[in-house]
C-alpha atoms as a printed R data frame, in Angstrom:
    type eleno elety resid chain resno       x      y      z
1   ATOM     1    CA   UNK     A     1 140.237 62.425 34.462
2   ATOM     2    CA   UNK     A     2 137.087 60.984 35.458
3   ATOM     3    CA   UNK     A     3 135.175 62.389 38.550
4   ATOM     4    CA   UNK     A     4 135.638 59.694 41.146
5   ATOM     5    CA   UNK     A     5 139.323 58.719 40.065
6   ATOM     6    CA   UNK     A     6 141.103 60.364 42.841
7   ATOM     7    CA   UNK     A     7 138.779 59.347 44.963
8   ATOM     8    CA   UNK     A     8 139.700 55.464 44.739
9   ATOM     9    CA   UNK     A     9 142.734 56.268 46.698
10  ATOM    10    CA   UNK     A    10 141.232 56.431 49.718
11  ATOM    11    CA   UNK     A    11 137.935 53.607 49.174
12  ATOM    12    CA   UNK     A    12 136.982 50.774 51.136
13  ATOM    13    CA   UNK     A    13 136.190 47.596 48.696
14  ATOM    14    CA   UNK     A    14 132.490 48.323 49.005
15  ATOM    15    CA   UNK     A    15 132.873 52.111 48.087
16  ATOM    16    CA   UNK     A    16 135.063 51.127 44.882
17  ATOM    17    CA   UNK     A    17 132.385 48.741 44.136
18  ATOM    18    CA   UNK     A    18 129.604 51.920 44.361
19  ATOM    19    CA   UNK     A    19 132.262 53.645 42.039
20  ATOM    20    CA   UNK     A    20 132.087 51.328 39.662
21  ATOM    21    CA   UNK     A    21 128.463 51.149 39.412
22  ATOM    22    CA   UNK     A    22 128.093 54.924 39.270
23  ATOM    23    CA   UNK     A    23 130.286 55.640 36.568
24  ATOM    24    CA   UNK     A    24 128.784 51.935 34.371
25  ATOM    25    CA   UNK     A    25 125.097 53.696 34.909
26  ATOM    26    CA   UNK     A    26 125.666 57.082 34.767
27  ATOM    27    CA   UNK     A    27 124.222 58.236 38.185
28  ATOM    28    CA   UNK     A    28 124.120 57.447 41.992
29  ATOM    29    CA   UNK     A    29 120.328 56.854 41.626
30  ATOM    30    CA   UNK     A    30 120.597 54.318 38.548
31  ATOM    31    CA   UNK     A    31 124.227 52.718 40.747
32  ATOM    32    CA   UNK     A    32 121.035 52.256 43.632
33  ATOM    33    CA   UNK     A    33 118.897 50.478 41.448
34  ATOM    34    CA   UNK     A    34 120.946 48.324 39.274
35  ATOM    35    CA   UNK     A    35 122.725 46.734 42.517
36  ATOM    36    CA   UNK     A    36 118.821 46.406 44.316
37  ATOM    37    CA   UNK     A    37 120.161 48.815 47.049
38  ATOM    38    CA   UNK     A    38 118.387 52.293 48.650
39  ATOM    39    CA   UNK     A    39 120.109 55.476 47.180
40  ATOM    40    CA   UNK     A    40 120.550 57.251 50.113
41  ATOM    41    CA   UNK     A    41 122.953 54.543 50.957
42  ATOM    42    CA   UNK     A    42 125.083 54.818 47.808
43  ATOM    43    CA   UNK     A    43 125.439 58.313 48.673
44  ATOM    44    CA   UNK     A    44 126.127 58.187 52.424
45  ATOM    45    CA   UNK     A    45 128.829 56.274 51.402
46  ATOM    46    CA   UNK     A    46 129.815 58.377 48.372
47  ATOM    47    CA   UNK     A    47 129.819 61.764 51.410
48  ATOM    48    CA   UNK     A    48 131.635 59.602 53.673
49  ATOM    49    CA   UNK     A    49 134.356 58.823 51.135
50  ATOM    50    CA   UNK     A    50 134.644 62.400 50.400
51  ATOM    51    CA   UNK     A    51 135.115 63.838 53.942
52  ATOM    52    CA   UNK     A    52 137.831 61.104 53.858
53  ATOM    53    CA   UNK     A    53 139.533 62.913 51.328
54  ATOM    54    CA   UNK     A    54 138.982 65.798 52.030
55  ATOM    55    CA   UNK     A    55 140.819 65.266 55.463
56  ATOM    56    CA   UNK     A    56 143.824 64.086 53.426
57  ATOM    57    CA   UNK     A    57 143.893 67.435 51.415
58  ATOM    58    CA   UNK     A    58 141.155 66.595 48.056
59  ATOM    59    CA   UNK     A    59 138.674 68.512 47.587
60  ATOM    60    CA   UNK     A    60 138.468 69.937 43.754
61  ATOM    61    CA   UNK     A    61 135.233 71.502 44.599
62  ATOM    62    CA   UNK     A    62 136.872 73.814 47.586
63  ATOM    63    CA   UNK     A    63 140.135 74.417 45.730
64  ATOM    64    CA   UNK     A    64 142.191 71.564 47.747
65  ATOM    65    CA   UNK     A    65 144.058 69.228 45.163
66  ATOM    66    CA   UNK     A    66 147.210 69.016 47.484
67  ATOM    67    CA   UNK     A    67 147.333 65.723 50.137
68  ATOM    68    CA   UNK     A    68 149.176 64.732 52.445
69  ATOM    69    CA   UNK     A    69 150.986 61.057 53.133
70  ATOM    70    CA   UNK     A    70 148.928 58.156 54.483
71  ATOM    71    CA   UNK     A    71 149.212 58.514 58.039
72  ATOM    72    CA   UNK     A    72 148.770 62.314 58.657
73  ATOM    73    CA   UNK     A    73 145.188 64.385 58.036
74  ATOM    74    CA   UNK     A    74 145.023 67.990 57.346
75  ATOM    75    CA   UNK     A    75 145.322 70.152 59.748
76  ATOM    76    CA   UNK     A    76 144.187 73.799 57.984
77  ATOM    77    CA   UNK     A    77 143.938 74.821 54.517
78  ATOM    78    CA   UNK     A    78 145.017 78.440 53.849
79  ATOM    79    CA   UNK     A    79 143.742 79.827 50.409
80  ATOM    80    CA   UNK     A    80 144.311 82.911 48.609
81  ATOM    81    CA   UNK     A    81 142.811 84.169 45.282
82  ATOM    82    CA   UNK     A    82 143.331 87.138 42.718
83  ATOM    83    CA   UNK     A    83 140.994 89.786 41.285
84  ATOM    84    CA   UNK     A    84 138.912 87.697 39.253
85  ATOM    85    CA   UNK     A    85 138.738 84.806 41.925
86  ATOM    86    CA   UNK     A    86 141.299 82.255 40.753
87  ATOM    87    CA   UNK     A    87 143.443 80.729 43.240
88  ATOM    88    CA   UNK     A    88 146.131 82.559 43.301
89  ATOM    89    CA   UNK     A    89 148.017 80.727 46.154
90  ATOM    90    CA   UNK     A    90 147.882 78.429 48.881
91  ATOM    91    CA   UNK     A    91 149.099 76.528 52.200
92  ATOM    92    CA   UNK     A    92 148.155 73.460 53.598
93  ATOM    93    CA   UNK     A    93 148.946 72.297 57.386
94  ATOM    94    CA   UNK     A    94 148.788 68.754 58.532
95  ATOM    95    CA   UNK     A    95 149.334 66.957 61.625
96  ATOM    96    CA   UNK     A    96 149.764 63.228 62.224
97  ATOM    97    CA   UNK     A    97 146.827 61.195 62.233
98  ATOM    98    CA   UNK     A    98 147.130 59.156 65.580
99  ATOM    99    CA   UNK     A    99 144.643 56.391 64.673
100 ATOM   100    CA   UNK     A   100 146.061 55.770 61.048
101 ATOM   101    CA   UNK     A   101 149.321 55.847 61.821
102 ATOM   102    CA   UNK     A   102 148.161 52.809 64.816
103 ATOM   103    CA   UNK     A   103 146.301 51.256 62.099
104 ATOM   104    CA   UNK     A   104 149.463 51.345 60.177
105 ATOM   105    CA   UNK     A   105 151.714 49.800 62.493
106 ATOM   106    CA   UNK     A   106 149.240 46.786 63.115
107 ATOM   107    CA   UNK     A   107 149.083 45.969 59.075
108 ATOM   108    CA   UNK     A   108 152.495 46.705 58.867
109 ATOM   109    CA   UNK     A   109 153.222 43.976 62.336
110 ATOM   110    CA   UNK     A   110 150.822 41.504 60.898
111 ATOM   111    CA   UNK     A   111 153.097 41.420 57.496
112 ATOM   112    CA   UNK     A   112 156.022 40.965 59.245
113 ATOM   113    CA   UNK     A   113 155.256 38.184 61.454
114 ATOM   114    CA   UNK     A   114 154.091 35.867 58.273
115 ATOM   115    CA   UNK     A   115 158.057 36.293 58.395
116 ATOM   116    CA   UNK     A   116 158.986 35.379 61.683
117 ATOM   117    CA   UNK     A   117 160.766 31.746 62.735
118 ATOM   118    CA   UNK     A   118 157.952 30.328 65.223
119 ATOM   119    CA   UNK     A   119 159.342 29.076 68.208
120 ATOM   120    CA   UNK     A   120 159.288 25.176 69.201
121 ATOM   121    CA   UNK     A   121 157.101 23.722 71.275
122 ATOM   122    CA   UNK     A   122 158.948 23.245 74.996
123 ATOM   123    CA   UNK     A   123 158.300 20.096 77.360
124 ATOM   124    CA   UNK     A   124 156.126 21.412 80.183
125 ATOM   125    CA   UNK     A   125 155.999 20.575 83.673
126 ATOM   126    CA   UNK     A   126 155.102 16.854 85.009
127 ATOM   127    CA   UNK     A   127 152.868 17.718 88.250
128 ATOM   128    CA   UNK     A   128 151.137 20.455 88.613
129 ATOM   129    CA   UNK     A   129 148.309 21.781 90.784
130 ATOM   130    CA   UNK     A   130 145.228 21.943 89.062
131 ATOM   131    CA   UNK     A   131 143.420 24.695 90.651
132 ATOM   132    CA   UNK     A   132 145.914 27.215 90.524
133 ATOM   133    CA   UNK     A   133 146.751 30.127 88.309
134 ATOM   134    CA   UNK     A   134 150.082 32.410 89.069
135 ATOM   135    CA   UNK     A   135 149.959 35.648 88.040
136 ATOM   136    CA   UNK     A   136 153.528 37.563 87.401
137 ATOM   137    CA   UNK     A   137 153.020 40.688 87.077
138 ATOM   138    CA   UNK     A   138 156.128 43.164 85.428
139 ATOM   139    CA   UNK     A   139 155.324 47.002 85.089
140 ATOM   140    CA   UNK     A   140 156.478 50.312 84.413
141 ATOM   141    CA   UNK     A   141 160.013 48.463 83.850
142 ATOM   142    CA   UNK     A   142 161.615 51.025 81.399
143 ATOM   143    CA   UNK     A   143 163.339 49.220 79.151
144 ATOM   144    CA   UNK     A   144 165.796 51.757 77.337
145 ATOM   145    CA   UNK     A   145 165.762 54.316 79.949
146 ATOM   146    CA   UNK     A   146 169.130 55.719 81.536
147 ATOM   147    CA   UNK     A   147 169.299 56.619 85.274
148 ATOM   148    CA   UNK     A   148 172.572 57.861 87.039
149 ATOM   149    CA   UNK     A   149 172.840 56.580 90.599
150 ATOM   150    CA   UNK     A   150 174.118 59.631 92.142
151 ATOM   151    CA   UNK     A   151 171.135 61.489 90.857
152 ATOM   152    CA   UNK     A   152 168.790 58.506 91.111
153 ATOM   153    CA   UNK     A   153 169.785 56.273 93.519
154 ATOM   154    CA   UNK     A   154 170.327 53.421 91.511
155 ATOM   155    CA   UNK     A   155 171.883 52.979 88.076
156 ATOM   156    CA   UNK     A   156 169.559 51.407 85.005
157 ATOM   157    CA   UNK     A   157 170.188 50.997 81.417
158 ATOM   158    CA   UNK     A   158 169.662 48.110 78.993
159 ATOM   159    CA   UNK     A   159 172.186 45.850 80.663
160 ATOM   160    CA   UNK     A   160 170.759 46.258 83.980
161 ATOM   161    CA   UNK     A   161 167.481 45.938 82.972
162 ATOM   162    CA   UNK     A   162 167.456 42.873 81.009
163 ATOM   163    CA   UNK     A   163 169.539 41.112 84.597
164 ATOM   164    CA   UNK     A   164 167.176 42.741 86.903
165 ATOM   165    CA   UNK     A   165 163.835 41.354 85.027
166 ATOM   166    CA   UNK     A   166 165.322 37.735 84.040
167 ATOM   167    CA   UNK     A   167 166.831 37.341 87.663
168 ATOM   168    CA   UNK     A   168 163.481 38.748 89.451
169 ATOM   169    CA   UNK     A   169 161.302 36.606 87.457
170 ATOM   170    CA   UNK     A   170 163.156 33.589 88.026
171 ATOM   171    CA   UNK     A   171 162.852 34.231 91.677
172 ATOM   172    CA   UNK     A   172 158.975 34.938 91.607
173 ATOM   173    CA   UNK     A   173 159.064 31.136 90.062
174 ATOM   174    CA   UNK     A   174 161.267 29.474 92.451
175 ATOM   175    CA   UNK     A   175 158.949 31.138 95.352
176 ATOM   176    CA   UNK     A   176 155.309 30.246 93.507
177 ATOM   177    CA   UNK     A   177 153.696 26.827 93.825
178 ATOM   178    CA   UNK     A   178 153.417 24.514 90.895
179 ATOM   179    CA   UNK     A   179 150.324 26.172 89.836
180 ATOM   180    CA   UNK     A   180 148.850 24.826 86.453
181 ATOM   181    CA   UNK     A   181 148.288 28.256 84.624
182 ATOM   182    CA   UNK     A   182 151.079 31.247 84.707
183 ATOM   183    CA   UNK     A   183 149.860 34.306 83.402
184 ATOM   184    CA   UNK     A   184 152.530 36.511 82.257
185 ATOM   185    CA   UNK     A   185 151.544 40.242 83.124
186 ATOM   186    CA   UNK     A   186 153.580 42.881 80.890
187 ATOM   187    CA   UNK     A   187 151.806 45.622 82.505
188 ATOM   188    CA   UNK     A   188 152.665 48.475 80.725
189 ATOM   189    CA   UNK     A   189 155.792 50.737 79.809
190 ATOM   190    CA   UNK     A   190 157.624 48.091 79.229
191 ATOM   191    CA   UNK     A   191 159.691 50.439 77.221
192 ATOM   192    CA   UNK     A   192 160.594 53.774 78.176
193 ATOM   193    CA   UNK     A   193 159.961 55.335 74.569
194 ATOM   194    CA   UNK     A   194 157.586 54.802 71.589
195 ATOM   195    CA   UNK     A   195 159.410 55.113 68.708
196 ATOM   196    CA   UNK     A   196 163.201 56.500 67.697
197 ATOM   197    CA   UNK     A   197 162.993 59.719 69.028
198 ATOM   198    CA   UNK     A   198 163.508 59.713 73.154
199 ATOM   199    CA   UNK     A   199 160.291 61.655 74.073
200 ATOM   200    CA   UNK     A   200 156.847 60.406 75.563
201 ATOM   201    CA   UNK     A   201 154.356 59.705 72.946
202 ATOM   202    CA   UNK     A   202 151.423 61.891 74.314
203 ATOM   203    CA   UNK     A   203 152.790 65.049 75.795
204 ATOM   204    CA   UNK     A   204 156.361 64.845 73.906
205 ATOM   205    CA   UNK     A   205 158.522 65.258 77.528
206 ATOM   206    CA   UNK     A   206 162.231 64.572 76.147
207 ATOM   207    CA   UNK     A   207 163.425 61.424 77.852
208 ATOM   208    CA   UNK     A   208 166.764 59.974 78.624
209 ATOM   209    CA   UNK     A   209 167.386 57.238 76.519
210 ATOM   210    CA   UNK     A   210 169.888 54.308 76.526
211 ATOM   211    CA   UNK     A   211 170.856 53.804 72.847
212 ATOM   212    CA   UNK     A   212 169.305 53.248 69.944
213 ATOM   213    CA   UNK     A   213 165.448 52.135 69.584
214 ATOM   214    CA   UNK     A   214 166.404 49.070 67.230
215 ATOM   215    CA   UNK     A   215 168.315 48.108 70.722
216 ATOM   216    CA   UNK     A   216 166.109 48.898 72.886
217 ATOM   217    CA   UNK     A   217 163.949 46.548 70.904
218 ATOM   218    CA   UNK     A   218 166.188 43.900 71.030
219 ATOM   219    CA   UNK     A   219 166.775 44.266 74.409
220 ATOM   220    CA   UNK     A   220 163.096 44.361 75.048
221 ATOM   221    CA   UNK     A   221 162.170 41.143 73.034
222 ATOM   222    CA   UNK     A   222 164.867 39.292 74.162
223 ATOM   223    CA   UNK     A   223 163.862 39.875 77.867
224 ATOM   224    CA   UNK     A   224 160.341 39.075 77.323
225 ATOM   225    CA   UNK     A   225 160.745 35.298 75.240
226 ATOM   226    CA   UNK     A   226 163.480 34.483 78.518
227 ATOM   227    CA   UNK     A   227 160.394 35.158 80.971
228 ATOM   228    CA   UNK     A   228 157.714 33.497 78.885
229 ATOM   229    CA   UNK     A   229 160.146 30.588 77.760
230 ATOM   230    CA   UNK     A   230 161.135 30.058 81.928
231 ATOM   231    CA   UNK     A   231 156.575 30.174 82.696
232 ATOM   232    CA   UNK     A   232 156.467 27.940 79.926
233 ATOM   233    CA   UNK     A   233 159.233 25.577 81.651
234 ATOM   234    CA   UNK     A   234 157.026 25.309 84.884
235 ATOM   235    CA   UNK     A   235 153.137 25.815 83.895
236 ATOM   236    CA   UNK     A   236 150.821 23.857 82.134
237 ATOM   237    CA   UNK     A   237 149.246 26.559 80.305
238 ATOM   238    CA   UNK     A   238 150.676 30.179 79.868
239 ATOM   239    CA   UNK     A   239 148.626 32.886 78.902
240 ATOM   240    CA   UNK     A   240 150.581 36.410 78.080
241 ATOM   241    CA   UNK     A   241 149.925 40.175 78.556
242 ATOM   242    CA   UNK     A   242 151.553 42.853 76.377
243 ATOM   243    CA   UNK     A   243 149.447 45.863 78.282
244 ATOM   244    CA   UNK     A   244 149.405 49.391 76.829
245 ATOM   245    CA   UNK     A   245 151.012 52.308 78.506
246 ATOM   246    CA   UNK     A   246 151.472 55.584 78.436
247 ATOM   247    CA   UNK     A   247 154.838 55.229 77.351
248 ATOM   248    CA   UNK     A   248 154.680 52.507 75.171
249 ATOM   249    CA   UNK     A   249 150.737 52.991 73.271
250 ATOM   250    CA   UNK     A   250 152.082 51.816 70.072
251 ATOM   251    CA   UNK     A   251 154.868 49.177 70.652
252 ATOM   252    CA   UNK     A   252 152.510 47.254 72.862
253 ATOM   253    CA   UNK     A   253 150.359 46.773 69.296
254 ATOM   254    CA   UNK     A   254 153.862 45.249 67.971
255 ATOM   255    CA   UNK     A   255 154.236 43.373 71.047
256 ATOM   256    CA   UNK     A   256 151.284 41.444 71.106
257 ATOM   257    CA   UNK     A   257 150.826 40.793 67.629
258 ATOM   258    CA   UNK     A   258 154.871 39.483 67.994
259 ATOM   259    CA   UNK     A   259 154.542 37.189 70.157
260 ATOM   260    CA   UNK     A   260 151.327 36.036 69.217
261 ATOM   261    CA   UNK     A   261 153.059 35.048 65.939
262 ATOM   262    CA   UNK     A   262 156.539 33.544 68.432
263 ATOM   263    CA   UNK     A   263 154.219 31.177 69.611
264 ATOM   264    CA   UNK     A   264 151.759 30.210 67.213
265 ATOM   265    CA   UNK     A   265 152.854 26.766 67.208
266 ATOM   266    CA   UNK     A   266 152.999 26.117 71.108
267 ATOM   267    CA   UNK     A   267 149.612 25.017 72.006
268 ATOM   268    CA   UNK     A   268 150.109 25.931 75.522
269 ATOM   269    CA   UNK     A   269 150.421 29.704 75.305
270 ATOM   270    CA   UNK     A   270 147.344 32.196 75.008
271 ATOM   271    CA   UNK     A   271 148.242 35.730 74.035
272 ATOM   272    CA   UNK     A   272 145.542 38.237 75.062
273 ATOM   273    CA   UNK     A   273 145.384 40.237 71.969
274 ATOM   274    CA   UNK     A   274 143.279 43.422 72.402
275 ATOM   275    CA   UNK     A   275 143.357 46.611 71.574
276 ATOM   276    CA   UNK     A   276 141.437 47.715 74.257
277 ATOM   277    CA   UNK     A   277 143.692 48.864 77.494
278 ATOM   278    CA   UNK     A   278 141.373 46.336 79.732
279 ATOM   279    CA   UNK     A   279 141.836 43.030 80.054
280 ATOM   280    CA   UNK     A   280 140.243 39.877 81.789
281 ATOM   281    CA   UNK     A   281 141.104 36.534 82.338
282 ATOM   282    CA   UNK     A   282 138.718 34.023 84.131
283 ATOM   283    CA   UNK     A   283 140.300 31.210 86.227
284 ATOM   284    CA   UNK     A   284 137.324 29.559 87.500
285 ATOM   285    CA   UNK     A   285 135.593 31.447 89.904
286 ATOM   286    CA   UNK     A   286 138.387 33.962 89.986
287 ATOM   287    CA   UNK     A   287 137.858 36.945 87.410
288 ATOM   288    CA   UNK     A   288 141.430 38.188 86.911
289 ATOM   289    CA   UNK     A   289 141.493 42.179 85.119
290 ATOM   290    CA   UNK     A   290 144.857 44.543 84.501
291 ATOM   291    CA   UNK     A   291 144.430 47.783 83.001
292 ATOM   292    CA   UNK     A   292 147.765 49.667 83.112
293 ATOM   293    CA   UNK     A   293 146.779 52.897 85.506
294 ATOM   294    CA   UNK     A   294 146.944 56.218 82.449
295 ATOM   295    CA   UNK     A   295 143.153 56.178 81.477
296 ATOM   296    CA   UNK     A   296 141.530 55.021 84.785
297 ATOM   297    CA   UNK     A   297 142.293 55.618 88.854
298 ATOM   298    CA   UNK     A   298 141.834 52.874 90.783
299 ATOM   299    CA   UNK     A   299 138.610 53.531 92.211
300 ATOM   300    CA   UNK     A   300 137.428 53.500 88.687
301 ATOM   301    CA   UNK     A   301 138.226 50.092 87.681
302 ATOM   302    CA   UNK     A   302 135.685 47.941 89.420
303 ATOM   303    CA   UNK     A   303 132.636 49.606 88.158
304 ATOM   304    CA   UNK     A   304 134.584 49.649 84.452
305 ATOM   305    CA   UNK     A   305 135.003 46.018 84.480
306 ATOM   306    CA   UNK     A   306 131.842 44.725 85.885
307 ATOM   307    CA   UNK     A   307 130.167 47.136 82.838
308 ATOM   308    CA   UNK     A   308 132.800 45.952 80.366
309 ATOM   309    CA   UNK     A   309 133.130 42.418 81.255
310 ATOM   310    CA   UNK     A   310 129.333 41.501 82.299
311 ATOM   311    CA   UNK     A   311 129.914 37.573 81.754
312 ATOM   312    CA   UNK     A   312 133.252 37.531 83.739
313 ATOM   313    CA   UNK     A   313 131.564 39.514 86.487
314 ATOM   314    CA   UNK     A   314 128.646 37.810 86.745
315 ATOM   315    CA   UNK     A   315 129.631 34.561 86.524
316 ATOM   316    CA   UNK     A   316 132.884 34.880 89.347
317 ATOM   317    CA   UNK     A   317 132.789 35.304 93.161
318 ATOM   318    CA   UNK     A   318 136.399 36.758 93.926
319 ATOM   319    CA   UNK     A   319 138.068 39.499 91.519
320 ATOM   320    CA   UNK     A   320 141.206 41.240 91.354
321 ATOM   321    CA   UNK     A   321 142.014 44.434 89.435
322 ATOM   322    CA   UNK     A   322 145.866 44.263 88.332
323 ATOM   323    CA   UNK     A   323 147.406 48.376 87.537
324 ATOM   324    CA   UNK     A   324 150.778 49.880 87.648
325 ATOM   325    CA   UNK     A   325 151.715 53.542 86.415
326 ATOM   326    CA   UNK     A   326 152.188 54.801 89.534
327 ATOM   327    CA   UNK     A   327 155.212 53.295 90.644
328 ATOM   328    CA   UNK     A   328 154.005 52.248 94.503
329 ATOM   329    CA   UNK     A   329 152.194 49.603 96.182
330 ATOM   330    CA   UNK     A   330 148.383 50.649 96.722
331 ATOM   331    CA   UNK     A   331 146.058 48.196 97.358
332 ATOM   332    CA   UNK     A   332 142.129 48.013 98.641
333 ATOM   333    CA   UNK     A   333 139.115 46.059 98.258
334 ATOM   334    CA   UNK     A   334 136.047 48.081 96.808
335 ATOM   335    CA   UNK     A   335 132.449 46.550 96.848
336 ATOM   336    CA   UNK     A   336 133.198 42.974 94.652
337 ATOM   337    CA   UNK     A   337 136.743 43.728 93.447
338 ATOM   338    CA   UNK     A   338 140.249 44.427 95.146
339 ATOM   339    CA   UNK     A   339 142.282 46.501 92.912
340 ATOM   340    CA   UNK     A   340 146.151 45.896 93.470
341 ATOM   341    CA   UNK     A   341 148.684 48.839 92.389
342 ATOM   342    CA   UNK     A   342 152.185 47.170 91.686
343 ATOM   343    CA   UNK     A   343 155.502 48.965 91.993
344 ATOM   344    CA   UNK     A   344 158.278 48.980 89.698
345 ATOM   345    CA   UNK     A   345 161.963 46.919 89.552
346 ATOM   346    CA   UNK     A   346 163.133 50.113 87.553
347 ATOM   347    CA   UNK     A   347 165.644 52.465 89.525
348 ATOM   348    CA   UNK     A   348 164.283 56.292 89.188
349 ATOM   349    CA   UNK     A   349 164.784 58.427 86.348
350 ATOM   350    CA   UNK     A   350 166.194 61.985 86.684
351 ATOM   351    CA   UNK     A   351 162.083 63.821 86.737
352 ATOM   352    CA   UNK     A   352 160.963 61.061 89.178
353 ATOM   353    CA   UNK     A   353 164.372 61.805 91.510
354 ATOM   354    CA   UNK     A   354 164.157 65.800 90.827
355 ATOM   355    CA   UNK     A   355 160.415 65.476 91.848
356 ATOM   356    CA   UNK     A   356 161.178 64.261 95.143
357 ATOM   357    CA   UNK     A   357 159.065 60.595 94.258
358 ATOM   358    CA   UNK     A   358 160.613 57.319 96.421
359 ATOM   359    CA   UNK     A   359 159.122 54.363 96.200
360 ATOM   360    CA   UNK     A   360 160.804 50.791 96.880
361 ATOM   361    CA   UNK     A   361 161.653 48.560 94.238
362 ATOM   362    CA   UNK     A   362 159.772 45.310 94.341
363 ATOM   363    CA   UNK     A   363 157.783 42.502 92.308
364 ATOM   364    CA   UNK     A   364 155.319 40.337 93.380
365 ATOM   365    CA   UNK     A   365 153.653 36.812 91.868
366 ATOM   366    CA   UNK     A   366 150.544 36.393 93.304
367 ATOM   367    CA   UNK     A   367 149.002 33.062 93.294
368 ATOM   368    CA   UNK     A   368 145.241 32.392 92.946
369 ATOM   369    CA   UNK     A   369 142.709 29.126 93.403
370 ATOM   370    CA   UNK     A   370 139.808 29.068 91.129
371 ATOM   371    CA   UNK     A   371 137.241 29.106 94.118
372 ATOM   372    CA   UNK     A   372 138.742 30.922 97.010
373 ATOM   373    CA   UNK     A   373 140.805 33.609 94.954
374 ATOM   374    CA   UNK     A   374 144.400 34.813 96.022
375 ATOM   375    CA   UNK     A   375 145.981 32.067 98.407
376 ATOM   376    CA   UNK     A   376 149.486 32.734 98.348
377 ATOM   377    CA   UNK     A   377 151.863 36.336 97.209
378 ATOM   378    CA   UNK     A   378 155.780 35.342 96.548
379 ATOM   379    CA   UNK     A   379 157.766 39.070 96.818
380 ATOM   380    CA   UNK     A   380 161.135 39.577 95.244
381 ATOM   381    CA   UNK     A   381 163.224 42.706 95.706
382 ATOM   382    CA   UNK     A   382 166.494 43.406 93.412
383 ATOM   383    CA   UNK     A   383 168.762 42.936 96.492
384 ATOM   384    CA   UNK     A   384 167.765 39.331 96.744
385 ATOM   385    CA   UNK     A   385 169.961 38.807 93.283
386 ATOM   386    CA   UNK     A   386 172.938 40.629 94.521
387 ATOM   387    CA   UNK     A   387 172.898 38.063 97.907
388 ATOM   388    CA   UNK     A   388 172.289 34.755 95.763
């Protein structure tokens, strides 16, 4: 087996190309000079590759010739050797590689939506006002989580969930004004688990789960198109937010490359697709940010986005930070940027109730004008459905 064979499994396309050239010239140095390129960056990238490997489990020179699957990195490598120093034995520990298992899921999204039936454009609105955005903000909803309302207060599962966010959203509209942009703001644990086991992504707390994921998902999706599809109904233009949170890091990658590919066809919706937890949108004058609440506290934020978002900041007069996470209404004005904190339409789970936390259950659309910033704020409570 030649020297660099193994090492092709883990190449980028320029690194096979160096590969090719080393082994057709005999040497790194003679690779340098028959492509016209410095040799100290043939083998920069030749070291790079190999600390690749080497975190997946190769490295023939150090004994390690036993990887691990794409998507995990070696933890520890545990070697023993005889009397005459041959191996004589060995373990190897891994651990799951957070950032290639993301980088994963967002290859493995983009495949599947080539796949996905694109949804039909929908007849919008006839009069509208021109200088107005909505903004309807969901967080920390929970879709998937179980609460028992004698522990909780109030019962939630999938059922309850889905009613709850259709019949709260529709509200919000009816009580907006006929504002030419909606922006749709998923902001954040939208789902109450990452994946098919119940548990929180980061610190692994077991969680208590309604069903399966695969219905959870459904659930989830389904929700989500019935809120954009009913923004679409009523707004000109409809941009839509698929926020990361803390419970939901990697389905919010899924999320917004989904829907991105839903609505590929319908000229009138903008899906903010980044990977970045901070996000801006810029109605006129009004700079319009949302980050969901687990990386930053609220004082944070303004001084985050004026150094993220320069062009945004500079070129706007009123801004508005949009967060959720912590399940309560917070809101105050900091030198050139009010930061809102949004409560949640979810009931309480069993830690929130056993931890003594109350907050109420509310949503809010909150309508801005492109000069004078926020004009108008429609509130909708869960109670309202029960007495329509």
């Amino acid at each position: 087996m030649r020297k660099y064979d193994e090492l092709r499994t883990w190449a980028t396309v320029r690194q096979l190309e160096l590969i090719d050239a080393i082994e057709k010239h005999g040497s790194e140095r003679k690779a340098a000079t028959a492509l016209g390129i410095n040799k100290g960056g043939v083998s920069q990238s030749i070291r790079s590759l190999e600390r690749r490997a080497a975190a997946m489990g190769y490295s023939p020179k150090h004994d390690m010739t036993k990887t691990v699957p794409d998507g995990y990195q070696v933890k520890g490598v545990s070697s023993y050797y005889d009397k005459e120093g041959k191996l004589a034995g060995q373990w190897v520990k891994s651990a799951a590689d957070d950032e290639r298992r993301a980088e994963l899921m967002r290859e493995a999204v983009a495949a599947l939506s080539e796949e996905i039936p694109r949804a039909r454009p929908i007849k919008g609105p006839s009069q509208v006002s021109e200088h107005l955005c909505n903004v309807f903000t969901l967080t920390d909803s929970h879709v998937g989580m179980l609460a028992w309302g004698r522990e909780a207060g109030a019962d939630w599962d999938l059922k309850i969930a889905e009613q709850t966010l259709v019949g709260c959203f529709s509200q919000m509209i009816l009580a907006s004004p006929a504002a030419k942009v909606a922006v749709v703001a998923q902001l954040g644990d939208f789902l109450h688990q990452d994946g098919l086991s119940p548990v929180t992504p980061t610190s692994g707390h077991v969680l208590d789960s309604d069903g399966r994921f695969s219905k959870v998902v459904q659930v989830a999706v389904r929700t989500l198109r019935k809120v954009v599809d009913m923004a679409l109904a009523s707004h000109e233009k409809v941009v839509v937010l698929m926020a990361e949170g803390n419970h939901d890091m990697a389905s919010s990658v899924w999320l917004r490359t989904l829907f991105a590919a839903l609505y590929e066809n319908e000229p009138r919706v903008q899906v903010i697709d980044s990977p970045l937890p901070y996000y801006v949108y810029q109605h006129g004058s009004t700079m319009l940010a949302w980050h969901h609440g687990h990386l930053k506290k609220n004082d944070q934020l303004p001084i985050l986005f004026a150094s993220q978002f320069p062009q945004e900041w500079g070129t706007t007069t009123r801004r508005y930070a949009h967060c959720g996470h912590r399940h309560h209404v917070e809101e105050k004005e900091h030198s050139g940027m009010t930061v809102i904190q949004h409560p949640t339409l979810a009931a309480r789970d069993a830690y929130a109730a056993r931890g003594g936390w109350i907050a109420d259950r509310q949503v809010s659309a909150i309508t801005y004008h492109e000069k004078f910033g926020q004009v108008a704020r429609a509130t909708v409570v869960p109670e309202m459905l029960e007495a329509a």
